[in-house]
C-alpha positions, 0 to 999 in steps of 0.5 A: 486368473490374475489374483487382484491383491497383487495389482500394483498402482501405476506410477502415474497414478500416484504421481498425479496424486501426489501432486494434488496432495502437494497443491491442496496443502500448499492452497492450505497454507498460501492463501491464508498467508496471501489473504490475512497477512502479507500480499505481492504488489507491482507498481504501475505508473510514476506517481511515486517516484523517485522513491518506488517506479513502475514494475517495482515488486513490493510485498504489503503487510495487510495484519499491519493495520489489524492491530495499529493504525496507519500513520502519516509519511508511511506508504499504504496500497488501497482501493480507491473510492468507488473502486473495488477492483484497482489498487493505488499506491500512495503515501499517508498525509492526512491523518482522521479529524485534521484538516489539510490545506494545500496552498502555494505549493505547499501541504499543511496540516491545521490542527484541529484543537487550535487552528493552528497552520503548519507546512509539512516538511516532506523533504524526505520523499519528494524530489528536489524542487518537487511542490504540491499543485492545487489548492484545497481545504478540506477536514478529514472524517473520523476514519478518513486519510489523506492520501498523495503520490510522492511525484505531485505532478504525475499522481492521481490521490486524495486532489482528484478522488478524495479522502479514502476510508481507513477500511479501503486501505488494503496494507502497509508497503514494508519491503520491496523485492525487486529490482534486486538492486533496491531490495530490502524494507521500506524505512520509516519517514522521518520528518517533522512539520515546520 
């Protein structure tokens, strides 16, 4: 009679164990990176071009906006309105309480305490010749954004669905990852309002 004490597991056993073992500890570390802190991204479409095309890989840092709060010229992936489901890829225009005013082809920022009217001077992301179509008035909400594609002629944003919420806006788009020919970190807009 063969003495079980002497049984060995059989390869395959401990093979398929230890991938189980690989793929729980990898879930335990993944997910929480993936849902908490940094998400992958393909663009879809040309609404942003000349600055990110379509297939584009971006990483999106979603701890950004747990502690700051998304400012304007900077790139941001959301949920629509009425919209759980898609996500778009727009930049900030529109910061909460301003009010903007697209006229002429133009985008331009009220401020809210005078009145004031000033052209947004967006020469540093949209391509030569490029001007915004419509013509809209509107003031942002406490927590709402303006949010517009850098191709004005090709985008659907904050002209056709309006304001988004600050709790519909999933990250800020920080590093692309591919193409390898673009790859590297989003940089900051610089300008500055005519």
């Amino acid at each position: 009679m063969e003495n079980k004490k002497n049984r060995k597991i059989p390869f395959l056993v401990l093979f398929i164990f230890d991938i189980i073992k690989l793929a729980v500890i990898a879930f335990l570390i993944v997910w929480p990176i993936h849902h908490f802190i940094f998400q992958p991204f393909y663009v879809v479409g040309p609404s942003m071009e000349p600055n990110f095309y379509d297939q584009d890989y971006l990483i999106v840092s979603k701890i950004n906006y747990r502690l700051n709060f998304p400012t304007r010229g900077q790139v941001v992936v959301f949920h629509p309105p009425e919209n759980d489901k898609d996500y778009l890829i727009k930049r900030v225009i529109g910061l909460p309480k301003e009010k903007i005013l697209i006229e002429g082809g133009s985008v331009y920022i009220i401020n809210p305490q005078d009145n004031k009217k000033q052209e947004l001077n967006e020469n540093a992301y949209l391509a030569s010749g490029l001007t915004t179509p419509g013509k809209i008035e509107l003031e942002l909400a406490e927590n709402e954004y303006y949010l517009l594609g850098d191709n004005r002629s090709m985008s659907m944003d904050s002209r056709s669905f309006g304001p988004v919420p600050r709790e519909r806006i999933t990250g800020l788009v920080f590093l692309r990852g591919w193409p390898f020919s673009a790859f590297g970190l989003i940089p900051s807009v610089s300008y500055s309002q005519n």
